[in-house]
C-alpha positions, 0 to 999 in steps of 0.5 A: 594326599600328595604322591611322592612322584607324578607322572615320570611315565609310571611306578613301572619303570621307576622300578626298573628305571627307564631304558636308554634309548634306542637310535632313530631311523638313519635314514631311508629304508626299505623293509618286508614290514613295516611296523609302527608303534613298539607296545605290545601289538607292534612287539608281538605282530614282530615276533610272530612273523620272525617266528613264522618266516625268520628271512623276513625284512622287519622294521618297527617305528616308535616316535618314545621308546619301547613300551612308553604307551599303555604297554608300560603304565597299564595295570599288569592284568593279564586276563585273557578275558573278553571285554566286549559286547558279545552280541555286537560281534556276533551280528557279523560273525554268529554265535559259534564265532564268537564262542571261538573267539572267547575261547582264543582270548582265554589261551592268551594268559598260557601263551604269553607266559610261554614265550616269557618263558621261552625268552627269559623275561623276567616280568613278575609273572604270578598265576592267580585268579581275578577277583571282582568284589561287590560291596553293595546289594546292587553291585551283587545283582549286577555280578551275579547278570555278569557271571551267567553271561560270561558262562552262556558265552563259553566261560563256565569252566572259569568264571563263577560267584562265591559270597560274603564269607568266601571273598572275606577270606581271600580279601578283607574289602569293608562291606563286601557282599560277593565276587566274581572269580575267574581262574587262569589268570596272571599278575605281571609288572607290565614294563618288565614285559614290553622291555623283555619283549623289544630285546627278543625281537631284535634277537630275532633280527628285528630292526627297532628304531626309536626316537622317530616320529611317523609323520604320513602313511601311505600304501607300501610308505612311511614317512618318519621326521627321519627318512622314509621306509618302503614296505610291502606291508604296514601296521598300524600299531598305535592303539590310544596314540592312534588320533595322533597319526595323519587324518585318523584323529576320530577313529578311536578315542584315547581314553585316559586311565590313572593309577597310583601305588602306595608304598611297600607294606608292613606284614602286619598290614597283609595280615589285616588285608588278607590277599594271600592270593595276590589275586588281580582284584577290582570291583563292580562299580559303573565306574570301576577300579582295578588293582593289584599286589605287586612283587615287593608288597604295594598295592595299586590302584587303577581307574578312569578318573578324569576320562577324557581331554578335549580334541583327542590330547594327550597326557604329559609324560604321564602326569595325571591331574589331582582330581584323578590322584584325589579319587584314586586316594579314595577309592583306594582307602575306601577298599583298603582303609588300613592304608590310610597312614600310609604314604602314596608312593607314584601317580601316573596315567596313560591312554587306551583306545575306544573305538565307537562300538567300544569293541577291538579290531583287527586287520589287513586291507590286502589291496593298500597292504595296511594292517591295524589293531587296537581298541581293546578298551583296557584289557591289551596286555592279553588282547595284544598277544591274539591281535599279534599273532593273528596280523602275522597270519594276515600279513603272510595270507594265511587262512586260519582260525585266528582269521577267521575271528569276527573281530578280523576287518571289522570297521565301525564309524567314526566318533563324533567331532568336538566338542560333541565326543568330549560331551558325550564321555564325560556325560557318561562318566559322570552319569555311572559316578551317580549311579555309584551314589545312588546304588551305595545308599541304605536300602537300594538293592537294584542297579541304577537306570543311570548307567544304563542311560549312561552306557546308551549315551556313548554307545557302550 
């Protein structure tokens, strides 16, 4: 089924239509901090130190326009969820860390919502639970590890399992055996939210320049293709655009993700499916999928499709490939069969970033006065708002808890050169997408030895 658009960004912004741009950097500049990339991170680190210190000098760089990354394409989850491997953090940080940390990541839904609200951006904002269905025995299994994992590691009071009768009567998916629900989460419209928050950071005195390609980074300068900005503090912003910049193409992975949305559906089509809830929904699958139910009735549908490009590429103006869109198609007339007859309305994709321990960092190298963050691995719209707040408390050398948190100056190795990275991701994907195959057949009740094969292969 073909798309009745592709690519142009996303659906996000052919709902609100595409911002004018800003003007680029004028010229040479001198600033407090310099930021580079204007998605959630960049927006949020801006915010909080004006909040912190309104005389501050701030300059934020973005080669597109405000929320042209995965800050405007993702999946509008906003989970304060914590999507990495637990014990990997608290190898550096204990037990009580990262205990600390889950507990930070949960207060991202309620904070970002408070500025929102603060601000007056209207970004479809619901509260609602997330919902993660198993349709098969072996998916149950694995939801069942998942949910006692999350509860050993500071989630009880959110995350818990209800069967085939409960989810049946929140979501009418075919074959579902169970969910995970976690509590205290939200559906936004993602690019209402990034173009909100560009507009009141500049009402705060923040400098944005779009438009302005970075071209060198060094300590306390930022070469551009149009002028060079000074600062005593430069962060780094980029999060799955990183192996664009000057010798960091190995640092973390873009990671490509897709997405489709349908057409507007008719009430009658919502009384078949269910989803009063307007839950943010995904299932358990390897290669798993997320969607949800947006403001004026579609349903979206996200997943990695074709994970990788060869040499760290990007995408085209968000224009994913038609094996993506075929298997988006799929999936979504396998959990929602109803929509068969009806039209796909847009198809788009983007980019998130992976670091090679698959878990996200946060930092500041006082000596060179360099910051980062990124590599939240696709959960960013709440991990962006901790990594925002927390850089603003490093940059103006504050101890707090957020700085304490064992994802702060973590560093990991670098990811393999080519074609040795575009082997190993696609090895992996291709081993969950048969893990899938072989768990959805009669009679299999256990999770496949595949994607654990798979996950080991890549270091997942």
């Amino acid at each position: 089924m073909q798309p009745d658009r592709v690519g142009d960004v996303s659906f996000w912004y052919a709902d609100i239509g595409l911002p004018a741009r800003r003007p680029a950097l004028p010229g040479d500049a001198e600033a407090d901090v310099c930021i580079i990339g204007a998605g959630y991170t960049g927006l949020w680190s801006a915010w909080y130190l004006k909040q912190a210190d309104p005389s501050l000098r701030i300059i934020v760089l973005e080669k597109e326009f405000a929320g042209f990354g995965a800050s405007g394409r993702n999946g509008g989850w906003l989970t304060g969820g914590f999507a990495w491997n637990h014990a990997r953090y608290a190898e550096t940080g204990g037990t009580d860390g990262v205990r600390a940390m889950v507990a930070a990541m949960n207060g991202t839904v309620d904070e970002v919502i408070r500025v929102a609200e603060a601000e007056g951006i209207d970004a479809d904002i619901r509260r609602t639970d997330e919902l993660m269905v198993a349709v098969n025995p072996a998916q149950a299994v694995r939801l069942s590890e998942e949910v006692a994992h999350r509860r050993r590691w500071g989630e009880e009071d959110r995350v818990f399992e209800i069967g085939a009768g409960e989810t049946r009567a929140r979501l009418n998916i075919p074959g579902a055996v169970s969910a995970m629900v976690v509590t205290n989460v939200a559906r936004v419209q993602p690019a209402k939210l990034v173009r909100g928050l560009a507009k009141a950071v500049e009402r705060a005195g923040v400098r944005l320049f779009e438009g302005t390609t970075v071209t060198a980074l060094h300590p306390g300068r930022v070469e551009t293709d149009h002028g060079i900005v000074r600062a005593r503090a430069i962060l780094r912003c980029t999060e799955g655009f990183t192996a664009g910049l000057p010798g960091l193409r190995r640092d973390w992975l873009p990671l490509n993700s897709a997405q489709i949305a349908t057409e507007p559906l008719p009430p009658e089509v919502w009384a078949e499916i269910g989803w009063d809830g307007h839950e943010i929904v995904g299932d358990f699958a390897n290669a798993y999928c997320y969607c949800q139910r947006t403001r004026e009735g579609r349903i979206t549908v996200g997943g990695r499709g074709v994970p990788y490009r060869f040499g760290s590429s990007l995408d085209s103006n968000g224009a994913p490939d038609a094996e993506t869109i075929r298997r988006l198609v799929a999936i979504l007339h396998r959990h929602f069969p109803v929509t068969r007859q009806f039209r796909i309305a847009h198809a788009w994709c983007g980019v998130l970033g992976v670091p090679r321990d698959w878990c996200a960092t946060t930092g500041f190298d006082r000596a060179t006065g360099i910051g980062w963050a990124g590599g939240y691995v696709g959960v960013g719209v709440s991990t962006s708002n901790l990594a925002g707040r927390t850089l603003a408390d490093l940059v103006l050398d504050r101890q707090t808890d957020l700085t304490r948190l064992p994802w702060v100056n973590r560093k990991t190795r670098l990811w393999e050169p080519e074609p040795l990275r575009w082997l190993g991701v696609h090895g992996m994907y291709a081993l969950l997408n048969a893990a899938d195959r072989a768990e959805a057949r009669p009679g299999v009740t256990a999770p496949s030895w595949l994607a654990g094969l798979g996950n080991r292969l890549t270091g997942h």
